[in-house]
C-alpha positions in Angstrom: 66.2 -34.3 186.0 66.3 -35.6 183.0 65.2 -39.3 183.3 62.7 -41.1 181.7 63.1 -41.0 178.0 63.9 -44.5 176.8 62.1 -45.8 179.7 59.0 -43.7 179.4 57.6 -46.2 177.0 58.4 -49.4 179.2 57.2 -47.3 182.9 54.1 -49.2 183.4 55.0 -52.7 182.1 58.2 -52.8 185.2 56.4 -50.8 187.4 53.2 -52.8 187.7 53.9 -53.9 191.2 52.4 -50.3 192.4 49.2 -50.7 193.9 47.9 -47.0 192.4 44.5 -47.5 193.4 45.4 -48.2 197.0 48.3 -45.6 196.8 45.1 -43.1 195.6 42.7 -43.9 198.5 45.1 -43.2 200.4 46.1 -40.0 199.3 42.3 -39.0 198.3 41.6 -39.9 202.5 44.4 -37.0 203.0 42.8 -34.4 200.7 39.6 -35.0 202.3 40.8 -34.6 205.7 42.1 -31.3 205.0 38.6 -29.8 203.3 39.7 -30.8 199.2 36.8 -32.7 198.4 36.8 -31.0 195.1 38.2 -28.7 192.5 41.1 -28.1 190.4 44.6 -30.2 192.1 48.1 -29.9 190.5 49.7 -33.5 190.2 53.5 -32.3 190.3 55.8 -34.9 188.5 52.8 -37.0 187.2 54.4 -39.2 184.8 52.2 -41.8 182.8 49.2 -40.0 184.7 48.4 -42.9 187.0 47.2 -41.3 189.6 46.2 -38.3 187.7 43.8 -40.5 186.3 42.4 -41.7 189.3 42.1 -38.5 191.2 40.6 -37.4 187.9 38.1 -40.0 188.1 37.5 -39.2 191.7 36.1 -35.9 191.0 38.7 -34.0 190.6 39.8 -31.2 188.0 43.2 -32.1 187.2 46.6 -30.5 185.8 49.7 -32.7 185.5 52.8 -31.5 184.9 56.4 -33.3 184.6 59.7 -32.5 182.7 59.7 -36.0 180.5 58.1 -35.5 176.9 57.8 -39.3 176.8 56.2 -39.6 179.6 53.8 -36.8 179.2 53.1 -38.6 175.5 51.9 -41.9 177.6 50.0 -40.0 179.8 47.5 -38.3 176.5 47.3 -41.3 175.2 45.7 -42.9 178.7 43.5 -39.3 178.2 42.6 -40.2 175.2 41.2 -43.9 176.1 39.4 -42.7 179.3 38.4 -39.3 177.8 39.2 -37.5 181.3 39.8 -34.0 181.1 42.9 -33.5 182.2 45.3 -30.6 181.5 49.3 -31.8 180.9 52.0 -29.3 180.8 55.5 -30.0 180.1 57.3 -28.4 182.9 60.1 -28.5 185.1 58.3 -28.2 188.8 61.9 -26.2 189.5 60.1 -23.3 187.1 56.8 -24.5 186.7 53.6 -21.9 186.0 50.2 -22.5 186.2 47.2 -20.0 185.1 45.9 -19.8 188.3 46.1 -21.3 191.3 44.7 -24.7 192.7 42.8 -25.9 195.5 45.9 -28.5 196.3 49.4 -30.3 194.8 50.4 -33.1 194.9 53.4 -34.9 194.2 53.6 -38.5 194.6 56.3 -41.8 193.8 59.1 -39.5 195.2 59.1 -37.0 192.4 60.6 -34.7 195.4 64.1 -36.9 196.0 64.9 -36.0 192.8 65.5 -32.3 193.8 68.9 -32.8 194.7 70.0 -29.4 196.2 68.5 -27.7 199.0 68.1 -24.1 197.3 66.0 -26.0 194.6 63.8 -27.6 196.6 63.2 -24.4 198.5 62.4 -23.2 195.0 59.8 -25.7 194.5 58.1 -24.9 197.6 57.7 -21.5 196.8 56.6 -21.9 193.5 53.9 -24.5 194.9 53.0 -21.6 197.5 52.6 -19.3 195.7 50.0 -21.7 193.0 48.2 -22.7 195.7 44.8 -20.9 197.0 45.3 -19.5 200.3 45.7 -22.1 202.6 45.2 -24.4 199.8 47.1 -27.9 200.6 50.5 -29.9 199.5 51.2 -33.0 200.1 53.9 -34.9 198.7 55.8 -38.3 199.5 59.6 -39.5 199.8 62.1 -42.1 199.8 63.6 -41.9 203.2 67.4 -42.2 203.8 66.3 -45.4 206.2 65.4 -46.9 202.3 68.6 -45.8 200.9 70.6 -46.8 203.2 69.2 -50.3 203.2 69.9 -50.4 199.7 72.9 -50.0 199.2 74.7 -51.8 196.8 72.4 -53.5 194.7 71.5 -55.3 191.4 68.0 -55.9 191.0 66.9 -57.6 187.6 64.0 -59.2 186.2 62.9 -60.9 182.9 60.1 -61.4 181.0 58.1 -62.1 177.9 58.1 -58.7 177.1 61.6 -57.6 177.7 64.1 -57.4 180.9 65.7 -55.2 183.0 68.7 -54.5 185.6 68.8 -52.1 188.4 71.6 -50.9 189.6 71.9 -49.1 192.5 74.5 -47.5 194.7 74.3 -45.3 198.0 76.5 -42.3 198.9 76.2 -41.5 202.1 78.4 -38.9 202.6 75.8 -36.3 199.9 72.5 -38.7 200.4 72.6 -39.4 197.1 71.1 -42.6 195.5 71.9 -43.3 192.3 70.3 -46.1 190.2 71.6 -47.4 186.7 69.0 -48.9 184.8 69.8 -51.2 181.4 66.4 -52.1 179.6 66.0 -54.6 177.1 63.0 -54.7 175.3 61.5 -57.0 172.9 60.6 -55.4 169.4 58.2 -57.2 167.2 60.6 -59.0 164.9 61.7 -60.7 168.0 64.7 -58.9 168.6 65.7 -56.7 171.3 66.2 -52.8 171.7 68.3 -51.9 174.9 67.9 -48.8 177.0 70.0 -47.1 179.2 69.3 -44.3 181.9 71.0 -43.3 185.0 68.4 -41.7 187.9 69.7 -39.6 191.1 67.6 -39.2 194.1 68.5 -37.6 197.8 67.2 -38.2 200.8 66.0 -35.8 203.3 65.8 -35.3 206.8 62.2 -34.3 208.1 63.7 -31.7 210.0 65.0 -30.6 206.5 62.1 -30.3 204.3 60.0 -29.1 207.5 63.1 -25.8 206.9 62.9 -25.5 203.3 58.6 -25.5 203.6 59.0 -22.6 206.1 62.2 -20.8 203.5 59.4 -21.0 201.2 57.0 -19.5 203.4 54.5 -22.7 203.8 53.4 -24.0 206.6 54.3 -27.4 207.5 51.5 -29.8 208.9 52.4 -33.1 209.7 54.3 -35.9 208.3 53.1 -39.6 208.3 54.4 -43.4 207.9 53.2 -43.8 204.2 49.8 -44.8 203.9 49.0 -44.5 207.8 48.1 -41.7 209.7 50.6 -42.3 212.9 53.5 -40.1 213.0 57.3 -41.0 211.0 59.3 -43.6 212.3 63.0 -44.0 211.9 62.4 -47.3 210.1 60.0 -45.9 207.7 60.9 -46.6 203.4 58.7 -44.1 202.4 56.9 -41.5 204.2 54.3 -38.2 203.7 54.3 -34.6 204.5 51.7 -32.0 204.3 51.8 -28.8 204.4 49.5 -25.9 204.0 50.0 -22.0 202.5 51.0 -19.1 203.7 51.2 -16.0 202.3 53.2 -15.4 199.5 57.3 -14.2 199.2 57.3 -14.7 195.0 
């Protein structure tokens, strides 16, 4: 869980191949179909803010919370330029705590693969239960095995003016895990070059899994979509989207 440090500061330059504002129509269509057309909404594992931003923007009242300091640090300074009131809080969603509850959470680019054992992401659902107002709403998305498979063994790299990178990534299929080595180089000033290192760990899920750990936790589940559709999860699906609703509390 502890990824994004070095990289924090070069996150948005690499991944600017998101489409966030499509990403947050999307997920802002969701909300609204489920009675949050307002109010206060937990982005869990927010980042940079991106799309805390944007659903701050929508109307909103946000909190974002993530584990990365840097990250967090990119995100106030975004704050601070668009003057959006947004509350961060370094936390660990694994022990988060809020002042209250919230109308919704979120959790969007696959914050949830990295949860890597069962018990914790049970433990994430129940904390998000029992934050939420009653039958407030979750939704979250994830990279599915299908994506991981399909991976594989990989080297990815790319270079620019600004710096490059190299991604590499390896499948286990025997624990679902995905692990990703990334090698940053990144152009200072004086023309020279700083390199960063980080190694991320993500696992894939089974619907059939999460829909378990929701009820462990004592949610409801909803529904689960192709990303950025509303038809139901197909086996060839990269990403997809589950909602789920609360229910009572077992904290």
């Amino acid at each position: 869980m502890d990824s994004y440090t070095g990289f924090a500061e070069f996150y948005d330059l690499f991944m600017d191949n998101i489409p966030y504002e499509e990403w947050s129509h999307y997920l802002i269509s969701l909300l609204h179909d489920y009675g949050v057309n307002d109010g206060l909404v937990l982005d869990m594992g927010c980042g940079t803010g991106n799309i805390t931003e944007l659903l701050a923007k929508s109307g909103y009242d946000m909190i974002g919370i993530d584990n990365s300091e840097d990250m967090l640090a990119t995100a106030m300074d975004k704050r601070y330029d668009s003057e959006l009131d947004i509350l961060y809080l370094l936390q660990d969603m694994r022990q988060f705590e809020l002042y209250g509850t919230v109308a919704a959470t979120v959790s969007i680019c696959d914050s949830m693969n990295y949860i890597l054992e069962y018990d914790e992401l049970v433990q994430v659902f129940r904390l998000v239960n029992n934050y939420l107002d009653p039958d407030g709403i979750f939704i979250f998305d994830l990279n599915t095995i299908h994506k991981y498979e399909n991976m594989g063994d990989t080297v990815i790299a790319e270079n620019r003016d600004e710096g490059s990178f190299i991604w590499e990534n390896s499948y286990y299929s025997d624990t679902r895990l995905n692990q990703y080595d990334l090698t940053i180089f990144a152009k200072d000033d004086d023309g020279r070059y700083t390199k960063y290192e980080e190694t991320h760990i993500q696992r894939g899920y089974t619907v059939e899994e999460i829909q378990s750990a929701l009820r462990d936790a004592g949610m409801e589940f909803i529904t689960s979509y192709s990303a950025f559709t509303k038809i139901p999860v197909k086996n060839d699906d990269d990403r997809i989207y589950i909602i789920a609703k609360e229910h009572g509390k077992k904290l």
